[in-house]
N, C-alpha and C positions, 0 to 999 in steps of 0.2 A: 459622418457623425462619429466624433471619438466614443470610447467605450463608457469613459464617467457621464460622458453627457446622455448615453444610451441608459445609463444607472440613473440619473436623475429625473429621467421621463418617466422612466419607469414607476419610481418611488411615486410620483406625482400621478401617475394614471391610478395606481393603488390607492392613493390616497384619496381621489377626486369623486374614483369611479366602481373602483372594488377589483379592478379591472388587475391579473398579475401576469403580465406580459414575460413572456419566456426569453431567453435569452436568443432563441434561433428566431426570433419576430421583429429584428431592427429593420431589414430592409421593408420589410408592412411598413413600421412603423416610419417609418422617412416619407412611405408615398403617401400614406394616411395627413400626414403634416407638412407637405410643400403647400397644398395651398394658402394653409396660413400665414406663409412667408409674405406673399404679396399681401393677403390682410393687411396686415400688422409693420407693413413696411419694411422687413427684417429681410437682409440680403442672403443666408446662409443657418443651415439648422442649429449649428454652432452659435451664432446668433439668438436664433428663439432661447436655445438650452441657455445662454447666458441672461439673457431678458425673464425668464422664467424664476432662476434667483434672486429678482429684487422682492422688495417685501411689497411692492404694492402690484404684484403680476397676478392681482384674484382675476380678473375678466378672460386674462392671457392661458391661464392654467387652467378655465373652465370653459375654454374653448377647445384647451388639447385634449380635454378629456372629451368633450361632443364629438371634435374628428375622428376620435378615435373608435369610441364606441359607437354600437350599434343604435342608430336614431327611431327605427321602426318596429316596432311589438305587432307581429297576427297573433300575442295571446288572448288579446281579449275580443278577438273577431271568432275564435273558437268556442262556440256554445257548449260543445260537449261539456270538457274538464267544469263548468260550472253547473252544467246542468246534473252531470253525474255525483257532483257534492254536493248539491240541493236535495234531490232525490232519492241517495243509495247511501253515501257516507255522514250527512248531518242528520239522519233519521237512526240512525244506529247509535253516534256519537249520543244524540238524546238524547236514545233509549238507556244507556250506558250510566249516564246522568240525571237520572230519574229527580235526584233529590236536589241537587245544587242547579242543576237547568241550568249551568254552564259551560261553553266550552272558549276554548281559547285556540284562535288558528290564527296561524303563521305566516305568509305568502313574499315567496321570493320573487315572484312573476312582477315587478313593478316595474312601468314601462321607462323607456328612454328620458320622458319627461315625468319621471313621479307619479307616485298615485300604487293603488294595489288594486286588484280586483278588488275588494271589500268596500276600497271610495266608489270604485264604479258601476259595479253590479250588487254588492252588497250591501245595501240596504236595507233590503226589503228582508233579509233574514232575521226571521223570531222566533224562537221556541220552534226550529226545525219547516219549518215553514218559509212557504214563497210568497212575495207579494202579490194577493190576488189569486194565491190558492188555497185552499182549507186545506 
């Protein structure tokens, strides 16, 4: 893979995936993406990188960002980190907030396929509360 084409995955994983691949990470990336040569029919990476150019390579480009990234999340098989901001830090936050009984969180943890903890386990938070406990 030439080095503009190594620039242009790159730009394109950044953009797909959030994803800012270093420059010492081509050869990853090459093994990360041979298999989608056979996919996609394309004889050579040099190939995909030019197939990636055209303006209608949305399927193509959200494919290189799946190879590449990480498909599997154990964060939300980790009860702790939720259980511990149920528990310890949203009963503080509350408290903190006595009057507007609002808080507003953040969450980076959102898996391979979308979603945050808050679509999947939180729900049930109200007013510092679990679902299904006083």
């Amino acid at each position: 893979m030439m080095v503009h084409e190594f620039g242009l995955l790159r730009r394109i994983l950044k953009e797909r995936s959030g994803l800012n691949l270093g420059e010492d990470k081509q050869e990853m990336l090459e093994g990360k993406l041979r298999p989608l040569l056979k996919e996609f029919e394309l004889p050579s990476l040099s190939h995909l990188a030019l197939a990636l150019m055209k303006p209608d390579s949305h399927v193509l480009r959200t494919r290189v960002a799946q190879a590449v990234t990480v498909q599997e999340s154990y964060f939300f098989r980790d009860k702790a980190p939720f259980n511990y901001f149920i528990d310890v830090m949203l009963p503080k936050l509350m408290a903190k907030r006595e009057v507007s009984r609002r808080i507003r969180v953040w969450c980076a943890a959102a898996g391979a396929r979308g979603g945050s903890p808050g679509q999947r386990r939180g729900r049930g938070f109200r007013a510092g509360r679990r679902a299904g406990r006083a």
